[in-house]
C-alpha positions in Angstrom: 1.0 -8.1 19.0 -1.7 -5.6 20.3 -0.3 -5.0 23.4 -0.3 -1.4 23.4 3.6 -1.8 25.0 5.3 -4.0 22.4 3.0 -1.6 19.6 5.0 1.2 21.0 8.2 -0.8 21.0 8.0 -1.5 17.7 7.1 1.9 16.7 10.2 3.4 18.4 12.4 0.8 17.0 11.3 1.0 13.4 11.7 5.1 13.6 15.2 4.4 15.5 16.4 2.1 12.6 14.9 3.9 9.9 17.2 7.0 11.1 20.3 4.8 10.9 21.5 5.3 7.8 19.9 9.3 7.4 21.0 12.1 8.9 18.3 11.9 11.3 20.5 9.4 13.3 22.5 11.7 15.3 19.5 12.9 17.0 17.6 9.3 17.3 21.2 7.8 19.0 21.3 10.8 21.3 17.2 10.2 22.2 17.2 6.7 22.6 21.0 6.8 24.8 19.6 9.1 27.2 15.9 7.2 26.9 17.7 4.3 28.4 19.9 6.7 30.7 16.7 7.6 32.4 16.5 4.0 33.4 20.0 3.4 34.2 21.2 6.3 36.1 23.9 4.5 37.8 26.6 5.6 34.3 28.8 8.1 35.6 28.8 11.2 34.3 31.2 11.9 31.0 30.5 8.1 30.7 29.4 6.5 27.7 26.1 4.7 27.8 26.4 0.9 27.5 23.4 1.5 24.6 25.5 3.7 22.9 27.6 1.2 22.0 25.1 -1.2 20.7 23.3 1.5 18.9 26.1 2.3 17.0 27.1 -1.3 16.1 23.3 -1.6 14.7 23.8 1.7 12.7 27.0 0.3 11.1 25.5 -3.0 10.5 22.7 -1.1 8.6 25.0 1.1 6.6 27.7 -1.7 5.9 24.7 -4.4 4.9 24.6 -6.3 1.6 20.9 -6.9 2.4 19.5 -4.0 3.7 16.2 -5.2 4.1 17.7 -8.4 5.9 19.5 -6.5 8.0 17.4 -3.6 9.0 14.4 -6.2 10.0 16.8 -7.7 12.2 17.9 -4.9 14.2 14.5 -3.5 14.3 13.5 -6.7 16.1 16.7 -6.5 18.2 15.6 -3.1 19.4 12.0 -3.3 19.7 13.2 -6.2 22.3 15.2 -3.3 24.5 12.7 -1.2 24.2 9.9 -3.3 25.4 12.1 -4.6 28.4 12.6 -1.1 29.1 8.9 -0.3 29.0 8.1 -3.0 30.7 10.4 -2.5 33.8 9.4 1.7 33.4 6.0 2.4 32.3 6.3 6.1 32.8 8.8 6.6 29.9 6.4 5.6 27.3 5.6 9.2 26.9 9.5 9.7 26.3 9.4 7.0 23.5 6.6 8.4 21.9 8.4 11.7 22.0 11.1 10.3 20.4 9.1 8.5 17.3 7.5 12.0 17.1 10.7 14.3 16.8 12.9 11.7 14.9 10.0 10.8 12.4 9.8 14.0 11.7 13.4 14.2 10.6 13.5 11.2 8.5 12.9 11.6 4.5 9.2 11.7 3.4 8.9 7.7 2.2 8.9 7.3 -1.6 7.4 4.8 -3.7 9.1 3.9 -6.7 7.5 2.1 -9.3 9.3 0.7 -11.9 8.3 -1.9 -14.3 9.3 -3.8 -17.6 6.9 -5.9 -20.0 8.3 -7.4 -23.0 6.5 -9.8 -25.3 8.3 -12.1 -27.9 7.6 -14.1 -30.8 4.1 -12.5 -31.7 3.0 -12.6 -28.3 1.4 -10.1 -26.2 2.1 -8.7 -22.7 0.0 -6.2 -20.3 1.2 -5.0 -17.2 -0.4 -2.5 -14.5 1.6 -1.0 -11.4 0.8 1.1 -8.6 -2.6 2.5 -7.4 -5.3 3.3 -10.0 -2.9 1.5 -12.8 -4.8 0.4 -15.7 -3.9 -1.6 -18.9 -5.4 0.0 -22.1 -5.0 -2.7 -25.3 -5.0 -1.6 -28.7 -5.1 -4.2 -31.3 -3.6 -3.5 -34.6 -4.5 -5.6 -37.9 -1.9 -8.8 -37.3 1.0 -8.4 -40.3 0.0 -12.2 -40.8 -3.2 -13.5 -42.6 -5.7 -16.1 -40.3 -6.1 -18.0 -43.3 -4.2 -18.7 -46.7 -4.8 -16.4 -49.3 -6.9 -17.8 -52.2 -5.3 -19.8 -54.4 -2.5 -20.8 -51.7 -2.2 -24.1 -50.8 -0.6 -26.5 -47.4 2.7 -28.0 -48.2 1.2 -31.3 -47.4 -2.2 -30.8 -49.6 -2.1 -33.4 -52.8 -2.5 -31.2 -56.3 -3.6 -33.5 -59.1 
């Protein structure tokens, strides 16, 4: 996928869906309807864009998934597909999508990593665990509450004493 088109395809349609479910999305709907209306400019005016419809089935899929992840990579290939049609059939609007990644991207909420993670050991054992960039594990060993060896004068069970 280096074509520079579908690159810019997919950049558009990851910023688009990302904005679904964000208060971002009023303004990446209206972008990407009249994006397309640019194309299309047989819709009558006060009409509704035939996109605008399926945009706003994609955003409701998003905000009514069970999956999220599932269904966001779905509709971002669903709509890196339109987009690259459209790109294909009108080159000169590829400075219009990039427009659009630009001004909605900078809407959308500053990405977050969240790191979360839980070690448990049981039984005597031992666990380490490390997470995230730079992570390291630091071990500190701590005299064992049970001797290596029997205490003198101690003997096995199965040992024979005269």
């Amino acid at each position: 996928m280096s074509d520079p088109v579908s690159l810019l395809a997919m950049a558009g349609a990851t910023t688009v869906v990302s904005a679904m479910a964000t208060s971002a999305w009023e303004v990446a709907r209206d972008r990407t309807v009249a994006l397309f209306g640019r194309r299309d400019e047989g819709t009558a005016g006060g009409e509704e864009h035939p996109v605008q419809a399926e945009l706003e089935a994609s955003a409701a899929r998003v905000r009514d998934a069970a999956e999220l992840d599932v269904v966001r990579n779905r509709q971002v290939q669903r709509w890196q597909e339109n987009l690259e049609d459209l790109l294909r059939r009108a080159p000169e609007l590829s400075g219009e999508v990039t427009s659009l990644i630009d001004e909605v991207g900078a809407l959308l909420p500053p990405a977050q990593n969240i790191w979360q993670q839980s070690v448990h050991a049981t039984g005597g054992g031992s666990a380490y665990g490390a997470l995230g960039p730079g992570s390291s594990v630091h071990i500190h060993h701590r005299a064992s509450p049970y001797p290596s060896s029997p205490p003198d004068g101690a003997t096995d069970a199965g040992e024979d004493t005269p």
